[in-house]
C-alpha positions in Angstrom: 9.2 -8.3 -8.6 6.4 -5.7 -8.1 7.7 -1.9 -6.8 6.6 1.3 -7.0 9.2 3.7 -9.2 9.5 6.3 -6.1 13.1 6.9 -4.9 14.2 5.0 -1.6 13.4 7.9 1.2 16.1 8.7 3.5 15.9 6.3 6.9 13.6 4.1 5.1 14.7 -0.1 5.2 12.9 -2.8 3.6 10.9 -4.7 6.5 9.1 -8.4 5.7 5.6 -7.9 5.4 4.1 -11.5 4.8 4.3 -14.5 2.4 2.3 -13.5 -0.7 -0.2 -16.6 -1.0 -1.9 -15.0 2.4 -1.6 -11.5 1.8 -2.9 -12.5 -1.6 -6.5 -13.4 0.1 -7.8 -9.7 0.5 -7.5 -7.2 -2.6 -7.2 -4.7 0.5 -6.0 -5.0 3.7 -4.6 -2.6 6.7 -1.1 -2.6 7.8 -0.1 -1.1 10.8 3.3 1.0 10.9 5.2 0.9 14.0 4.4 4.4 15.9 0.8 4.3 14.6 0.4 4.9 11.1 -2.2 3.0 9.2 -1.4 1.5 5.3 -3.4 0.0 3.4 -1.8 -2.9 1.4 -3.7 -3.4 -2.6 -3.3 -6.6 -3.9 -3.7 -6.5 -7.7 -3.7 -10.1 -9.7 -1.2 -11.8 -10.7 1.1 -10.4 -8.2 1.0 -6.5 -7.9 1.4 -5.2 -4.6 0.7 -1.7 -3.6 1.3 0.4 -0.2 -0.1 3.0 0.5 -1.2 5.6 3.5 -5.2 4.4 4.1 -6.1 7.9 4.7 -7.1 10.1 1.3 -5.1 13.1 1.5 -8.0 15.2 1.0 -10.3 14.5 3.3 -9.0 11.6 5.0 -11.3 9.0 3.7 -10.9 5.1 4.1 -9.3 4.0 1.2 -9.0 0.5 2.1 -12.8 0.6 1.7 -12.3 2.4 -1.9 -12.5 0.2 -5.2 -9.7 -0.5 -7.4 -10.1 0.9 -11.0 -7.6 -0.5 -13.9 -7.2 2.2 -16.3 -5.2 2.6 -19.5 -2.5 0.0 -17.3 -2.8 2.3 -14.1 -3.8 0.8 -11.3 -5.6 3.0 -9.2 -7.9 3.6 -5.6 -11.0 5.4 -5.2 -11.5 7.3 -2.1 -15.2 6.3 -1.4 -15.7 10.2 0.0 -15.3 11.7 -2.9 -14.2 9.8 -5.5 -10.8 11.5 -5.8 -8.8 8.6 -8.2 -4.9 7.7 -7.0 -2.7 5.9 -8.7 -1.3 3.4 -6.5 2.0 2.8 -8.2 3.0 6.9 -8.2 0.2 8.5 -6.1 -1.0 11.1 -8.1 -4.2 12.0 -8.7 -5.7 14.6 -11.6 -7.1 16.8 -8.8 -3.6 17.3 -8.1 -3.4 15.8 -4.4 -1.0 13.0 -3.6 -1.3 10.0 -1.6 2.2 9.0 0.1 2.7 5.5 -1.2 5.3 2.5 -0.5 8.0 0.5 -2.6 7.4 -3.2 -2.5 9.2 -6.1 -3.5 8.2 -9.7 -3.8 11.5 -12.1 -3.0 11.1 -15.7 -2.2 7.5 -15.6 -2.1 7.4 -13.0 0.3 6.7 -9.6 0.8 9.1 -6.7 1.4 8.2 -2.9 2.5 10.5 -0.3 2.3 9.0 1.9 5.5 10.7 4.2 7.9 9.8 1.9 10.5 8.6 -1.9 10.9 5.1 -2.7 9.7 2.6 -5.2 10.8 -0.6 -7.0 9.8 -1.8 -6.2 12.9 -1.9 -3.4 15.6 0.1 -5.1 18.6 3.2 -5.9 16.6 5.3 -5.8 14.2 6.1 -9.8 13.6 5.3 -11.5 10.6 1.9 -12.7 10.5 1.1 -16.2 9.0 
């Protein structure tokens, strides 16, 4: 199981994301949150999953299109703006800002997202994409 260690938010519900050999493909990918908000799903080897909003909080740079930095066991994003660091598991950065991130769960080879509403790998719905 791979999950972030933030507290379950109030109205949120776990919602099947994919099967983890295909969302395993991309170390970055964009997930689309029923209502319009864009995540970005981090894929981190062996089986580290990370969700995240894809906007930096700062100045609302792509981070889907930042790198993924290892540090001292943090796994983290770089906003490619300006280089603000997040970890992906707690969202905290040292600048202080803090990226809203995700819980997952990995449970019979699949992924689980605990959102407020249903995600999607893509835009026009929210059905399990294979």
């Amino acid at each position: 199981m791979a999950a972030t260690d933030l507290q379950p938010d109030s109205g949120y519900s776990w919602h099947l994301l994919g099967d983890i050999d295909i969302l395993k493909s991309k170390p970055c990918r964009k997930v689309f949150m029923q209502g319009g908000t864009v995540l970005a799903l981090f894929y981190v080897a062996p089986d580290r999953f990370f969700l995240t909003n894809a906007s930096c909080p700062h100045a609302r740079g792509p981070l889907d299109q930042g790198d993924i930095e290892e540090v001292d066991g943090a796994v983290g994003i770089v906003c490619p703006l300006h280089y603000y660091r997040f970890d992906l598991k707690t969202g905290t950065s040292s600048s202080g800002l803090v990226l809203k991130t995700y819980r997952t769960e990995i449970r019979d080879n699949c992924l689980h997202v605990l959102t407020p509403l249903p995600v999607s790998l893509n835009r026009e719905g929210n059905e399990m994409q294979k």
